[in-house]
Every structure is written in structure tokens, then in C-alpha cells.
N, C-alpha and C positions, 0 to 999 in steps of 0.2 A: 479983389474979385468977389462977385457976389454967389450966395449958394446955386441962385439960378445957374451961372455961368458956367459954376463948378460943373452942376450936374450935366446941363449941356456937351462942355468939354470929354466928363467922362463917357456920356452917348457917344458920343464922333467917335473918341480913340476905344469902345467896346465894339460899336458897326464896326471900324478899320479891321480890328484884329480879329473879329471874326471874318470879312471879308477877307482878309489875307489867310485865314487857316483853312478857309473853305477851298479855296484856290490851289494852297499847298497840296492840300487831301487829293483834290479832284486830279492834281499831276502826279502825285506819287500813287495813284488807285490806277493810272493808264500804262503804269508800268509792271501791275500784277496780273499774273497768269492765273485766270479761273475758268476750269476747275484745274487745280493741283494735287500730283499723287500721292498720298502719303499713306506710309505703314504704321498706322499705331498697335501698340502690344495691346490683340485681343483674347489672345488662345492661351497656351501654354506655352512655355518658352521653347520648349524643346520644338516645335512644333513651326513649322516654317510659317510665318504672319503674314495674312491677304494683305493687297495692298489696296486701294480705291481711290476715286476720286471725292474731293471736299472742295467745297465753297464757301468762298468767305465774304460774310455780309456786315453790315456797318448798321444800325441803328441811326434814329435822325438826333439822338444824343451822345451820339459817336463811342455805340458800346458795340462793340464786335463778337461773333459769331462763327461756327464753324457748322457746318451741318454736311453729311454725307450726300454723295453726288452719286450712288447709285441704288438707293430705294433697299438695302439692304442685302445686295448679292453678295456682299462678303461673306454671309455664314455658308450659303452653300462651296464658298472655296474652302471654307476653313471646317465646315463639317470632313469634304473629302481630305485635306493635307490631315486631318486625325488618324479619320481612318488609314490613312496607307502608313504614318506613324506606326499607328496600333499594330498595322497587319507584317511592318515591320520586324520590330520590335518584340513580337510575340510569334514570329515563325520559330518553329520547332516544338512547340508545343499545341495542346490537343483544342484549339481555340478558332474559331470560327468569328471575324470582326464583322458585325452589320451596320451598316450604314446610310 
């Protein structure tokens, strides 16, 4: 076989399996739910953790991403789940929580 033929050959079977992995992708991506809710630990443990929505994106070098699905409202949950913490937590004494 000549190096031509070689390199050729390797083209055909690099197209294939990329076409085959693009196809894979494209059936196992039809079977994810976006956006998905999840709780990551943002607050303090004690402290019960918003939940929100994320979405997950792909790069076209097939590096993935997570990015938040609602612009940031988790801190106003997670501000007030402190405060009622706090206001918990600290009844009986001489303590005023603002929030």
C-alpha cells in the first residue's frame, strides 16, 4: 500500500467515526431534559440549599458546560432561607435579623 492510500484510508475511517460519534451525540442529547433541577451546596450547610434550573451545553469541540437557568434568583431564596435560619436560631435573645 502506498502512503497515498494509507492516508486516504485513514480520511474515510476518521469521516466514519466522526460521523458515527456525531449521530451517537445527536441520539443520546434527544434523550436529555434541559433545563434540569439541581441543588448545588451554595450557602451554609446548616442552611437549607435553593434549588434552580441548569442547562447543559456542548461546545463544537465537544467540551460541555453547565450554566444557571434562572439569571440568578437563587440568592434571593438563599438570602431569605438565612434569614429565617438566623431568626431561628437566635430567638431568645436580644437580636433583631435584617434581611
Amino acid at each position: 500500500m502506498t502512503q497515498r492510500e494509507i492516508r486516504r484510508l485513514d480520511e474515510l475511517m476518521d469521516g466514519a467515526l466522526t460521523e458515527r460519534f456525531n449521530y451517537e451525540m445527536e441520539r443520546v442529547l434527544q434523550n436529555v431534559f434541559d433545563p434540569v433541577e439541581l441543588t448545588p451546596l451554595r450557602t451554609f450547610h446548616e442552611v437549607e440549599q435553593p434549588s434552580n434550573p441548569f442547562v447543559l451545553r456542548f461546545s463544537e469541540n465537544a467540551q460541555a458546560a453547565l450554566f444557571e437557568g434562572d439569571g440568578g434568583a437563587w440568592m434571593l431564596t438563599a438570602v431569605e432561607n438565612i434569614r429565617a435560619w438566623l431568626a431561628d436560631a437566635l430567638t431568645g435573645y436580644n437580636v433583631e435579623v435584617i434581611a
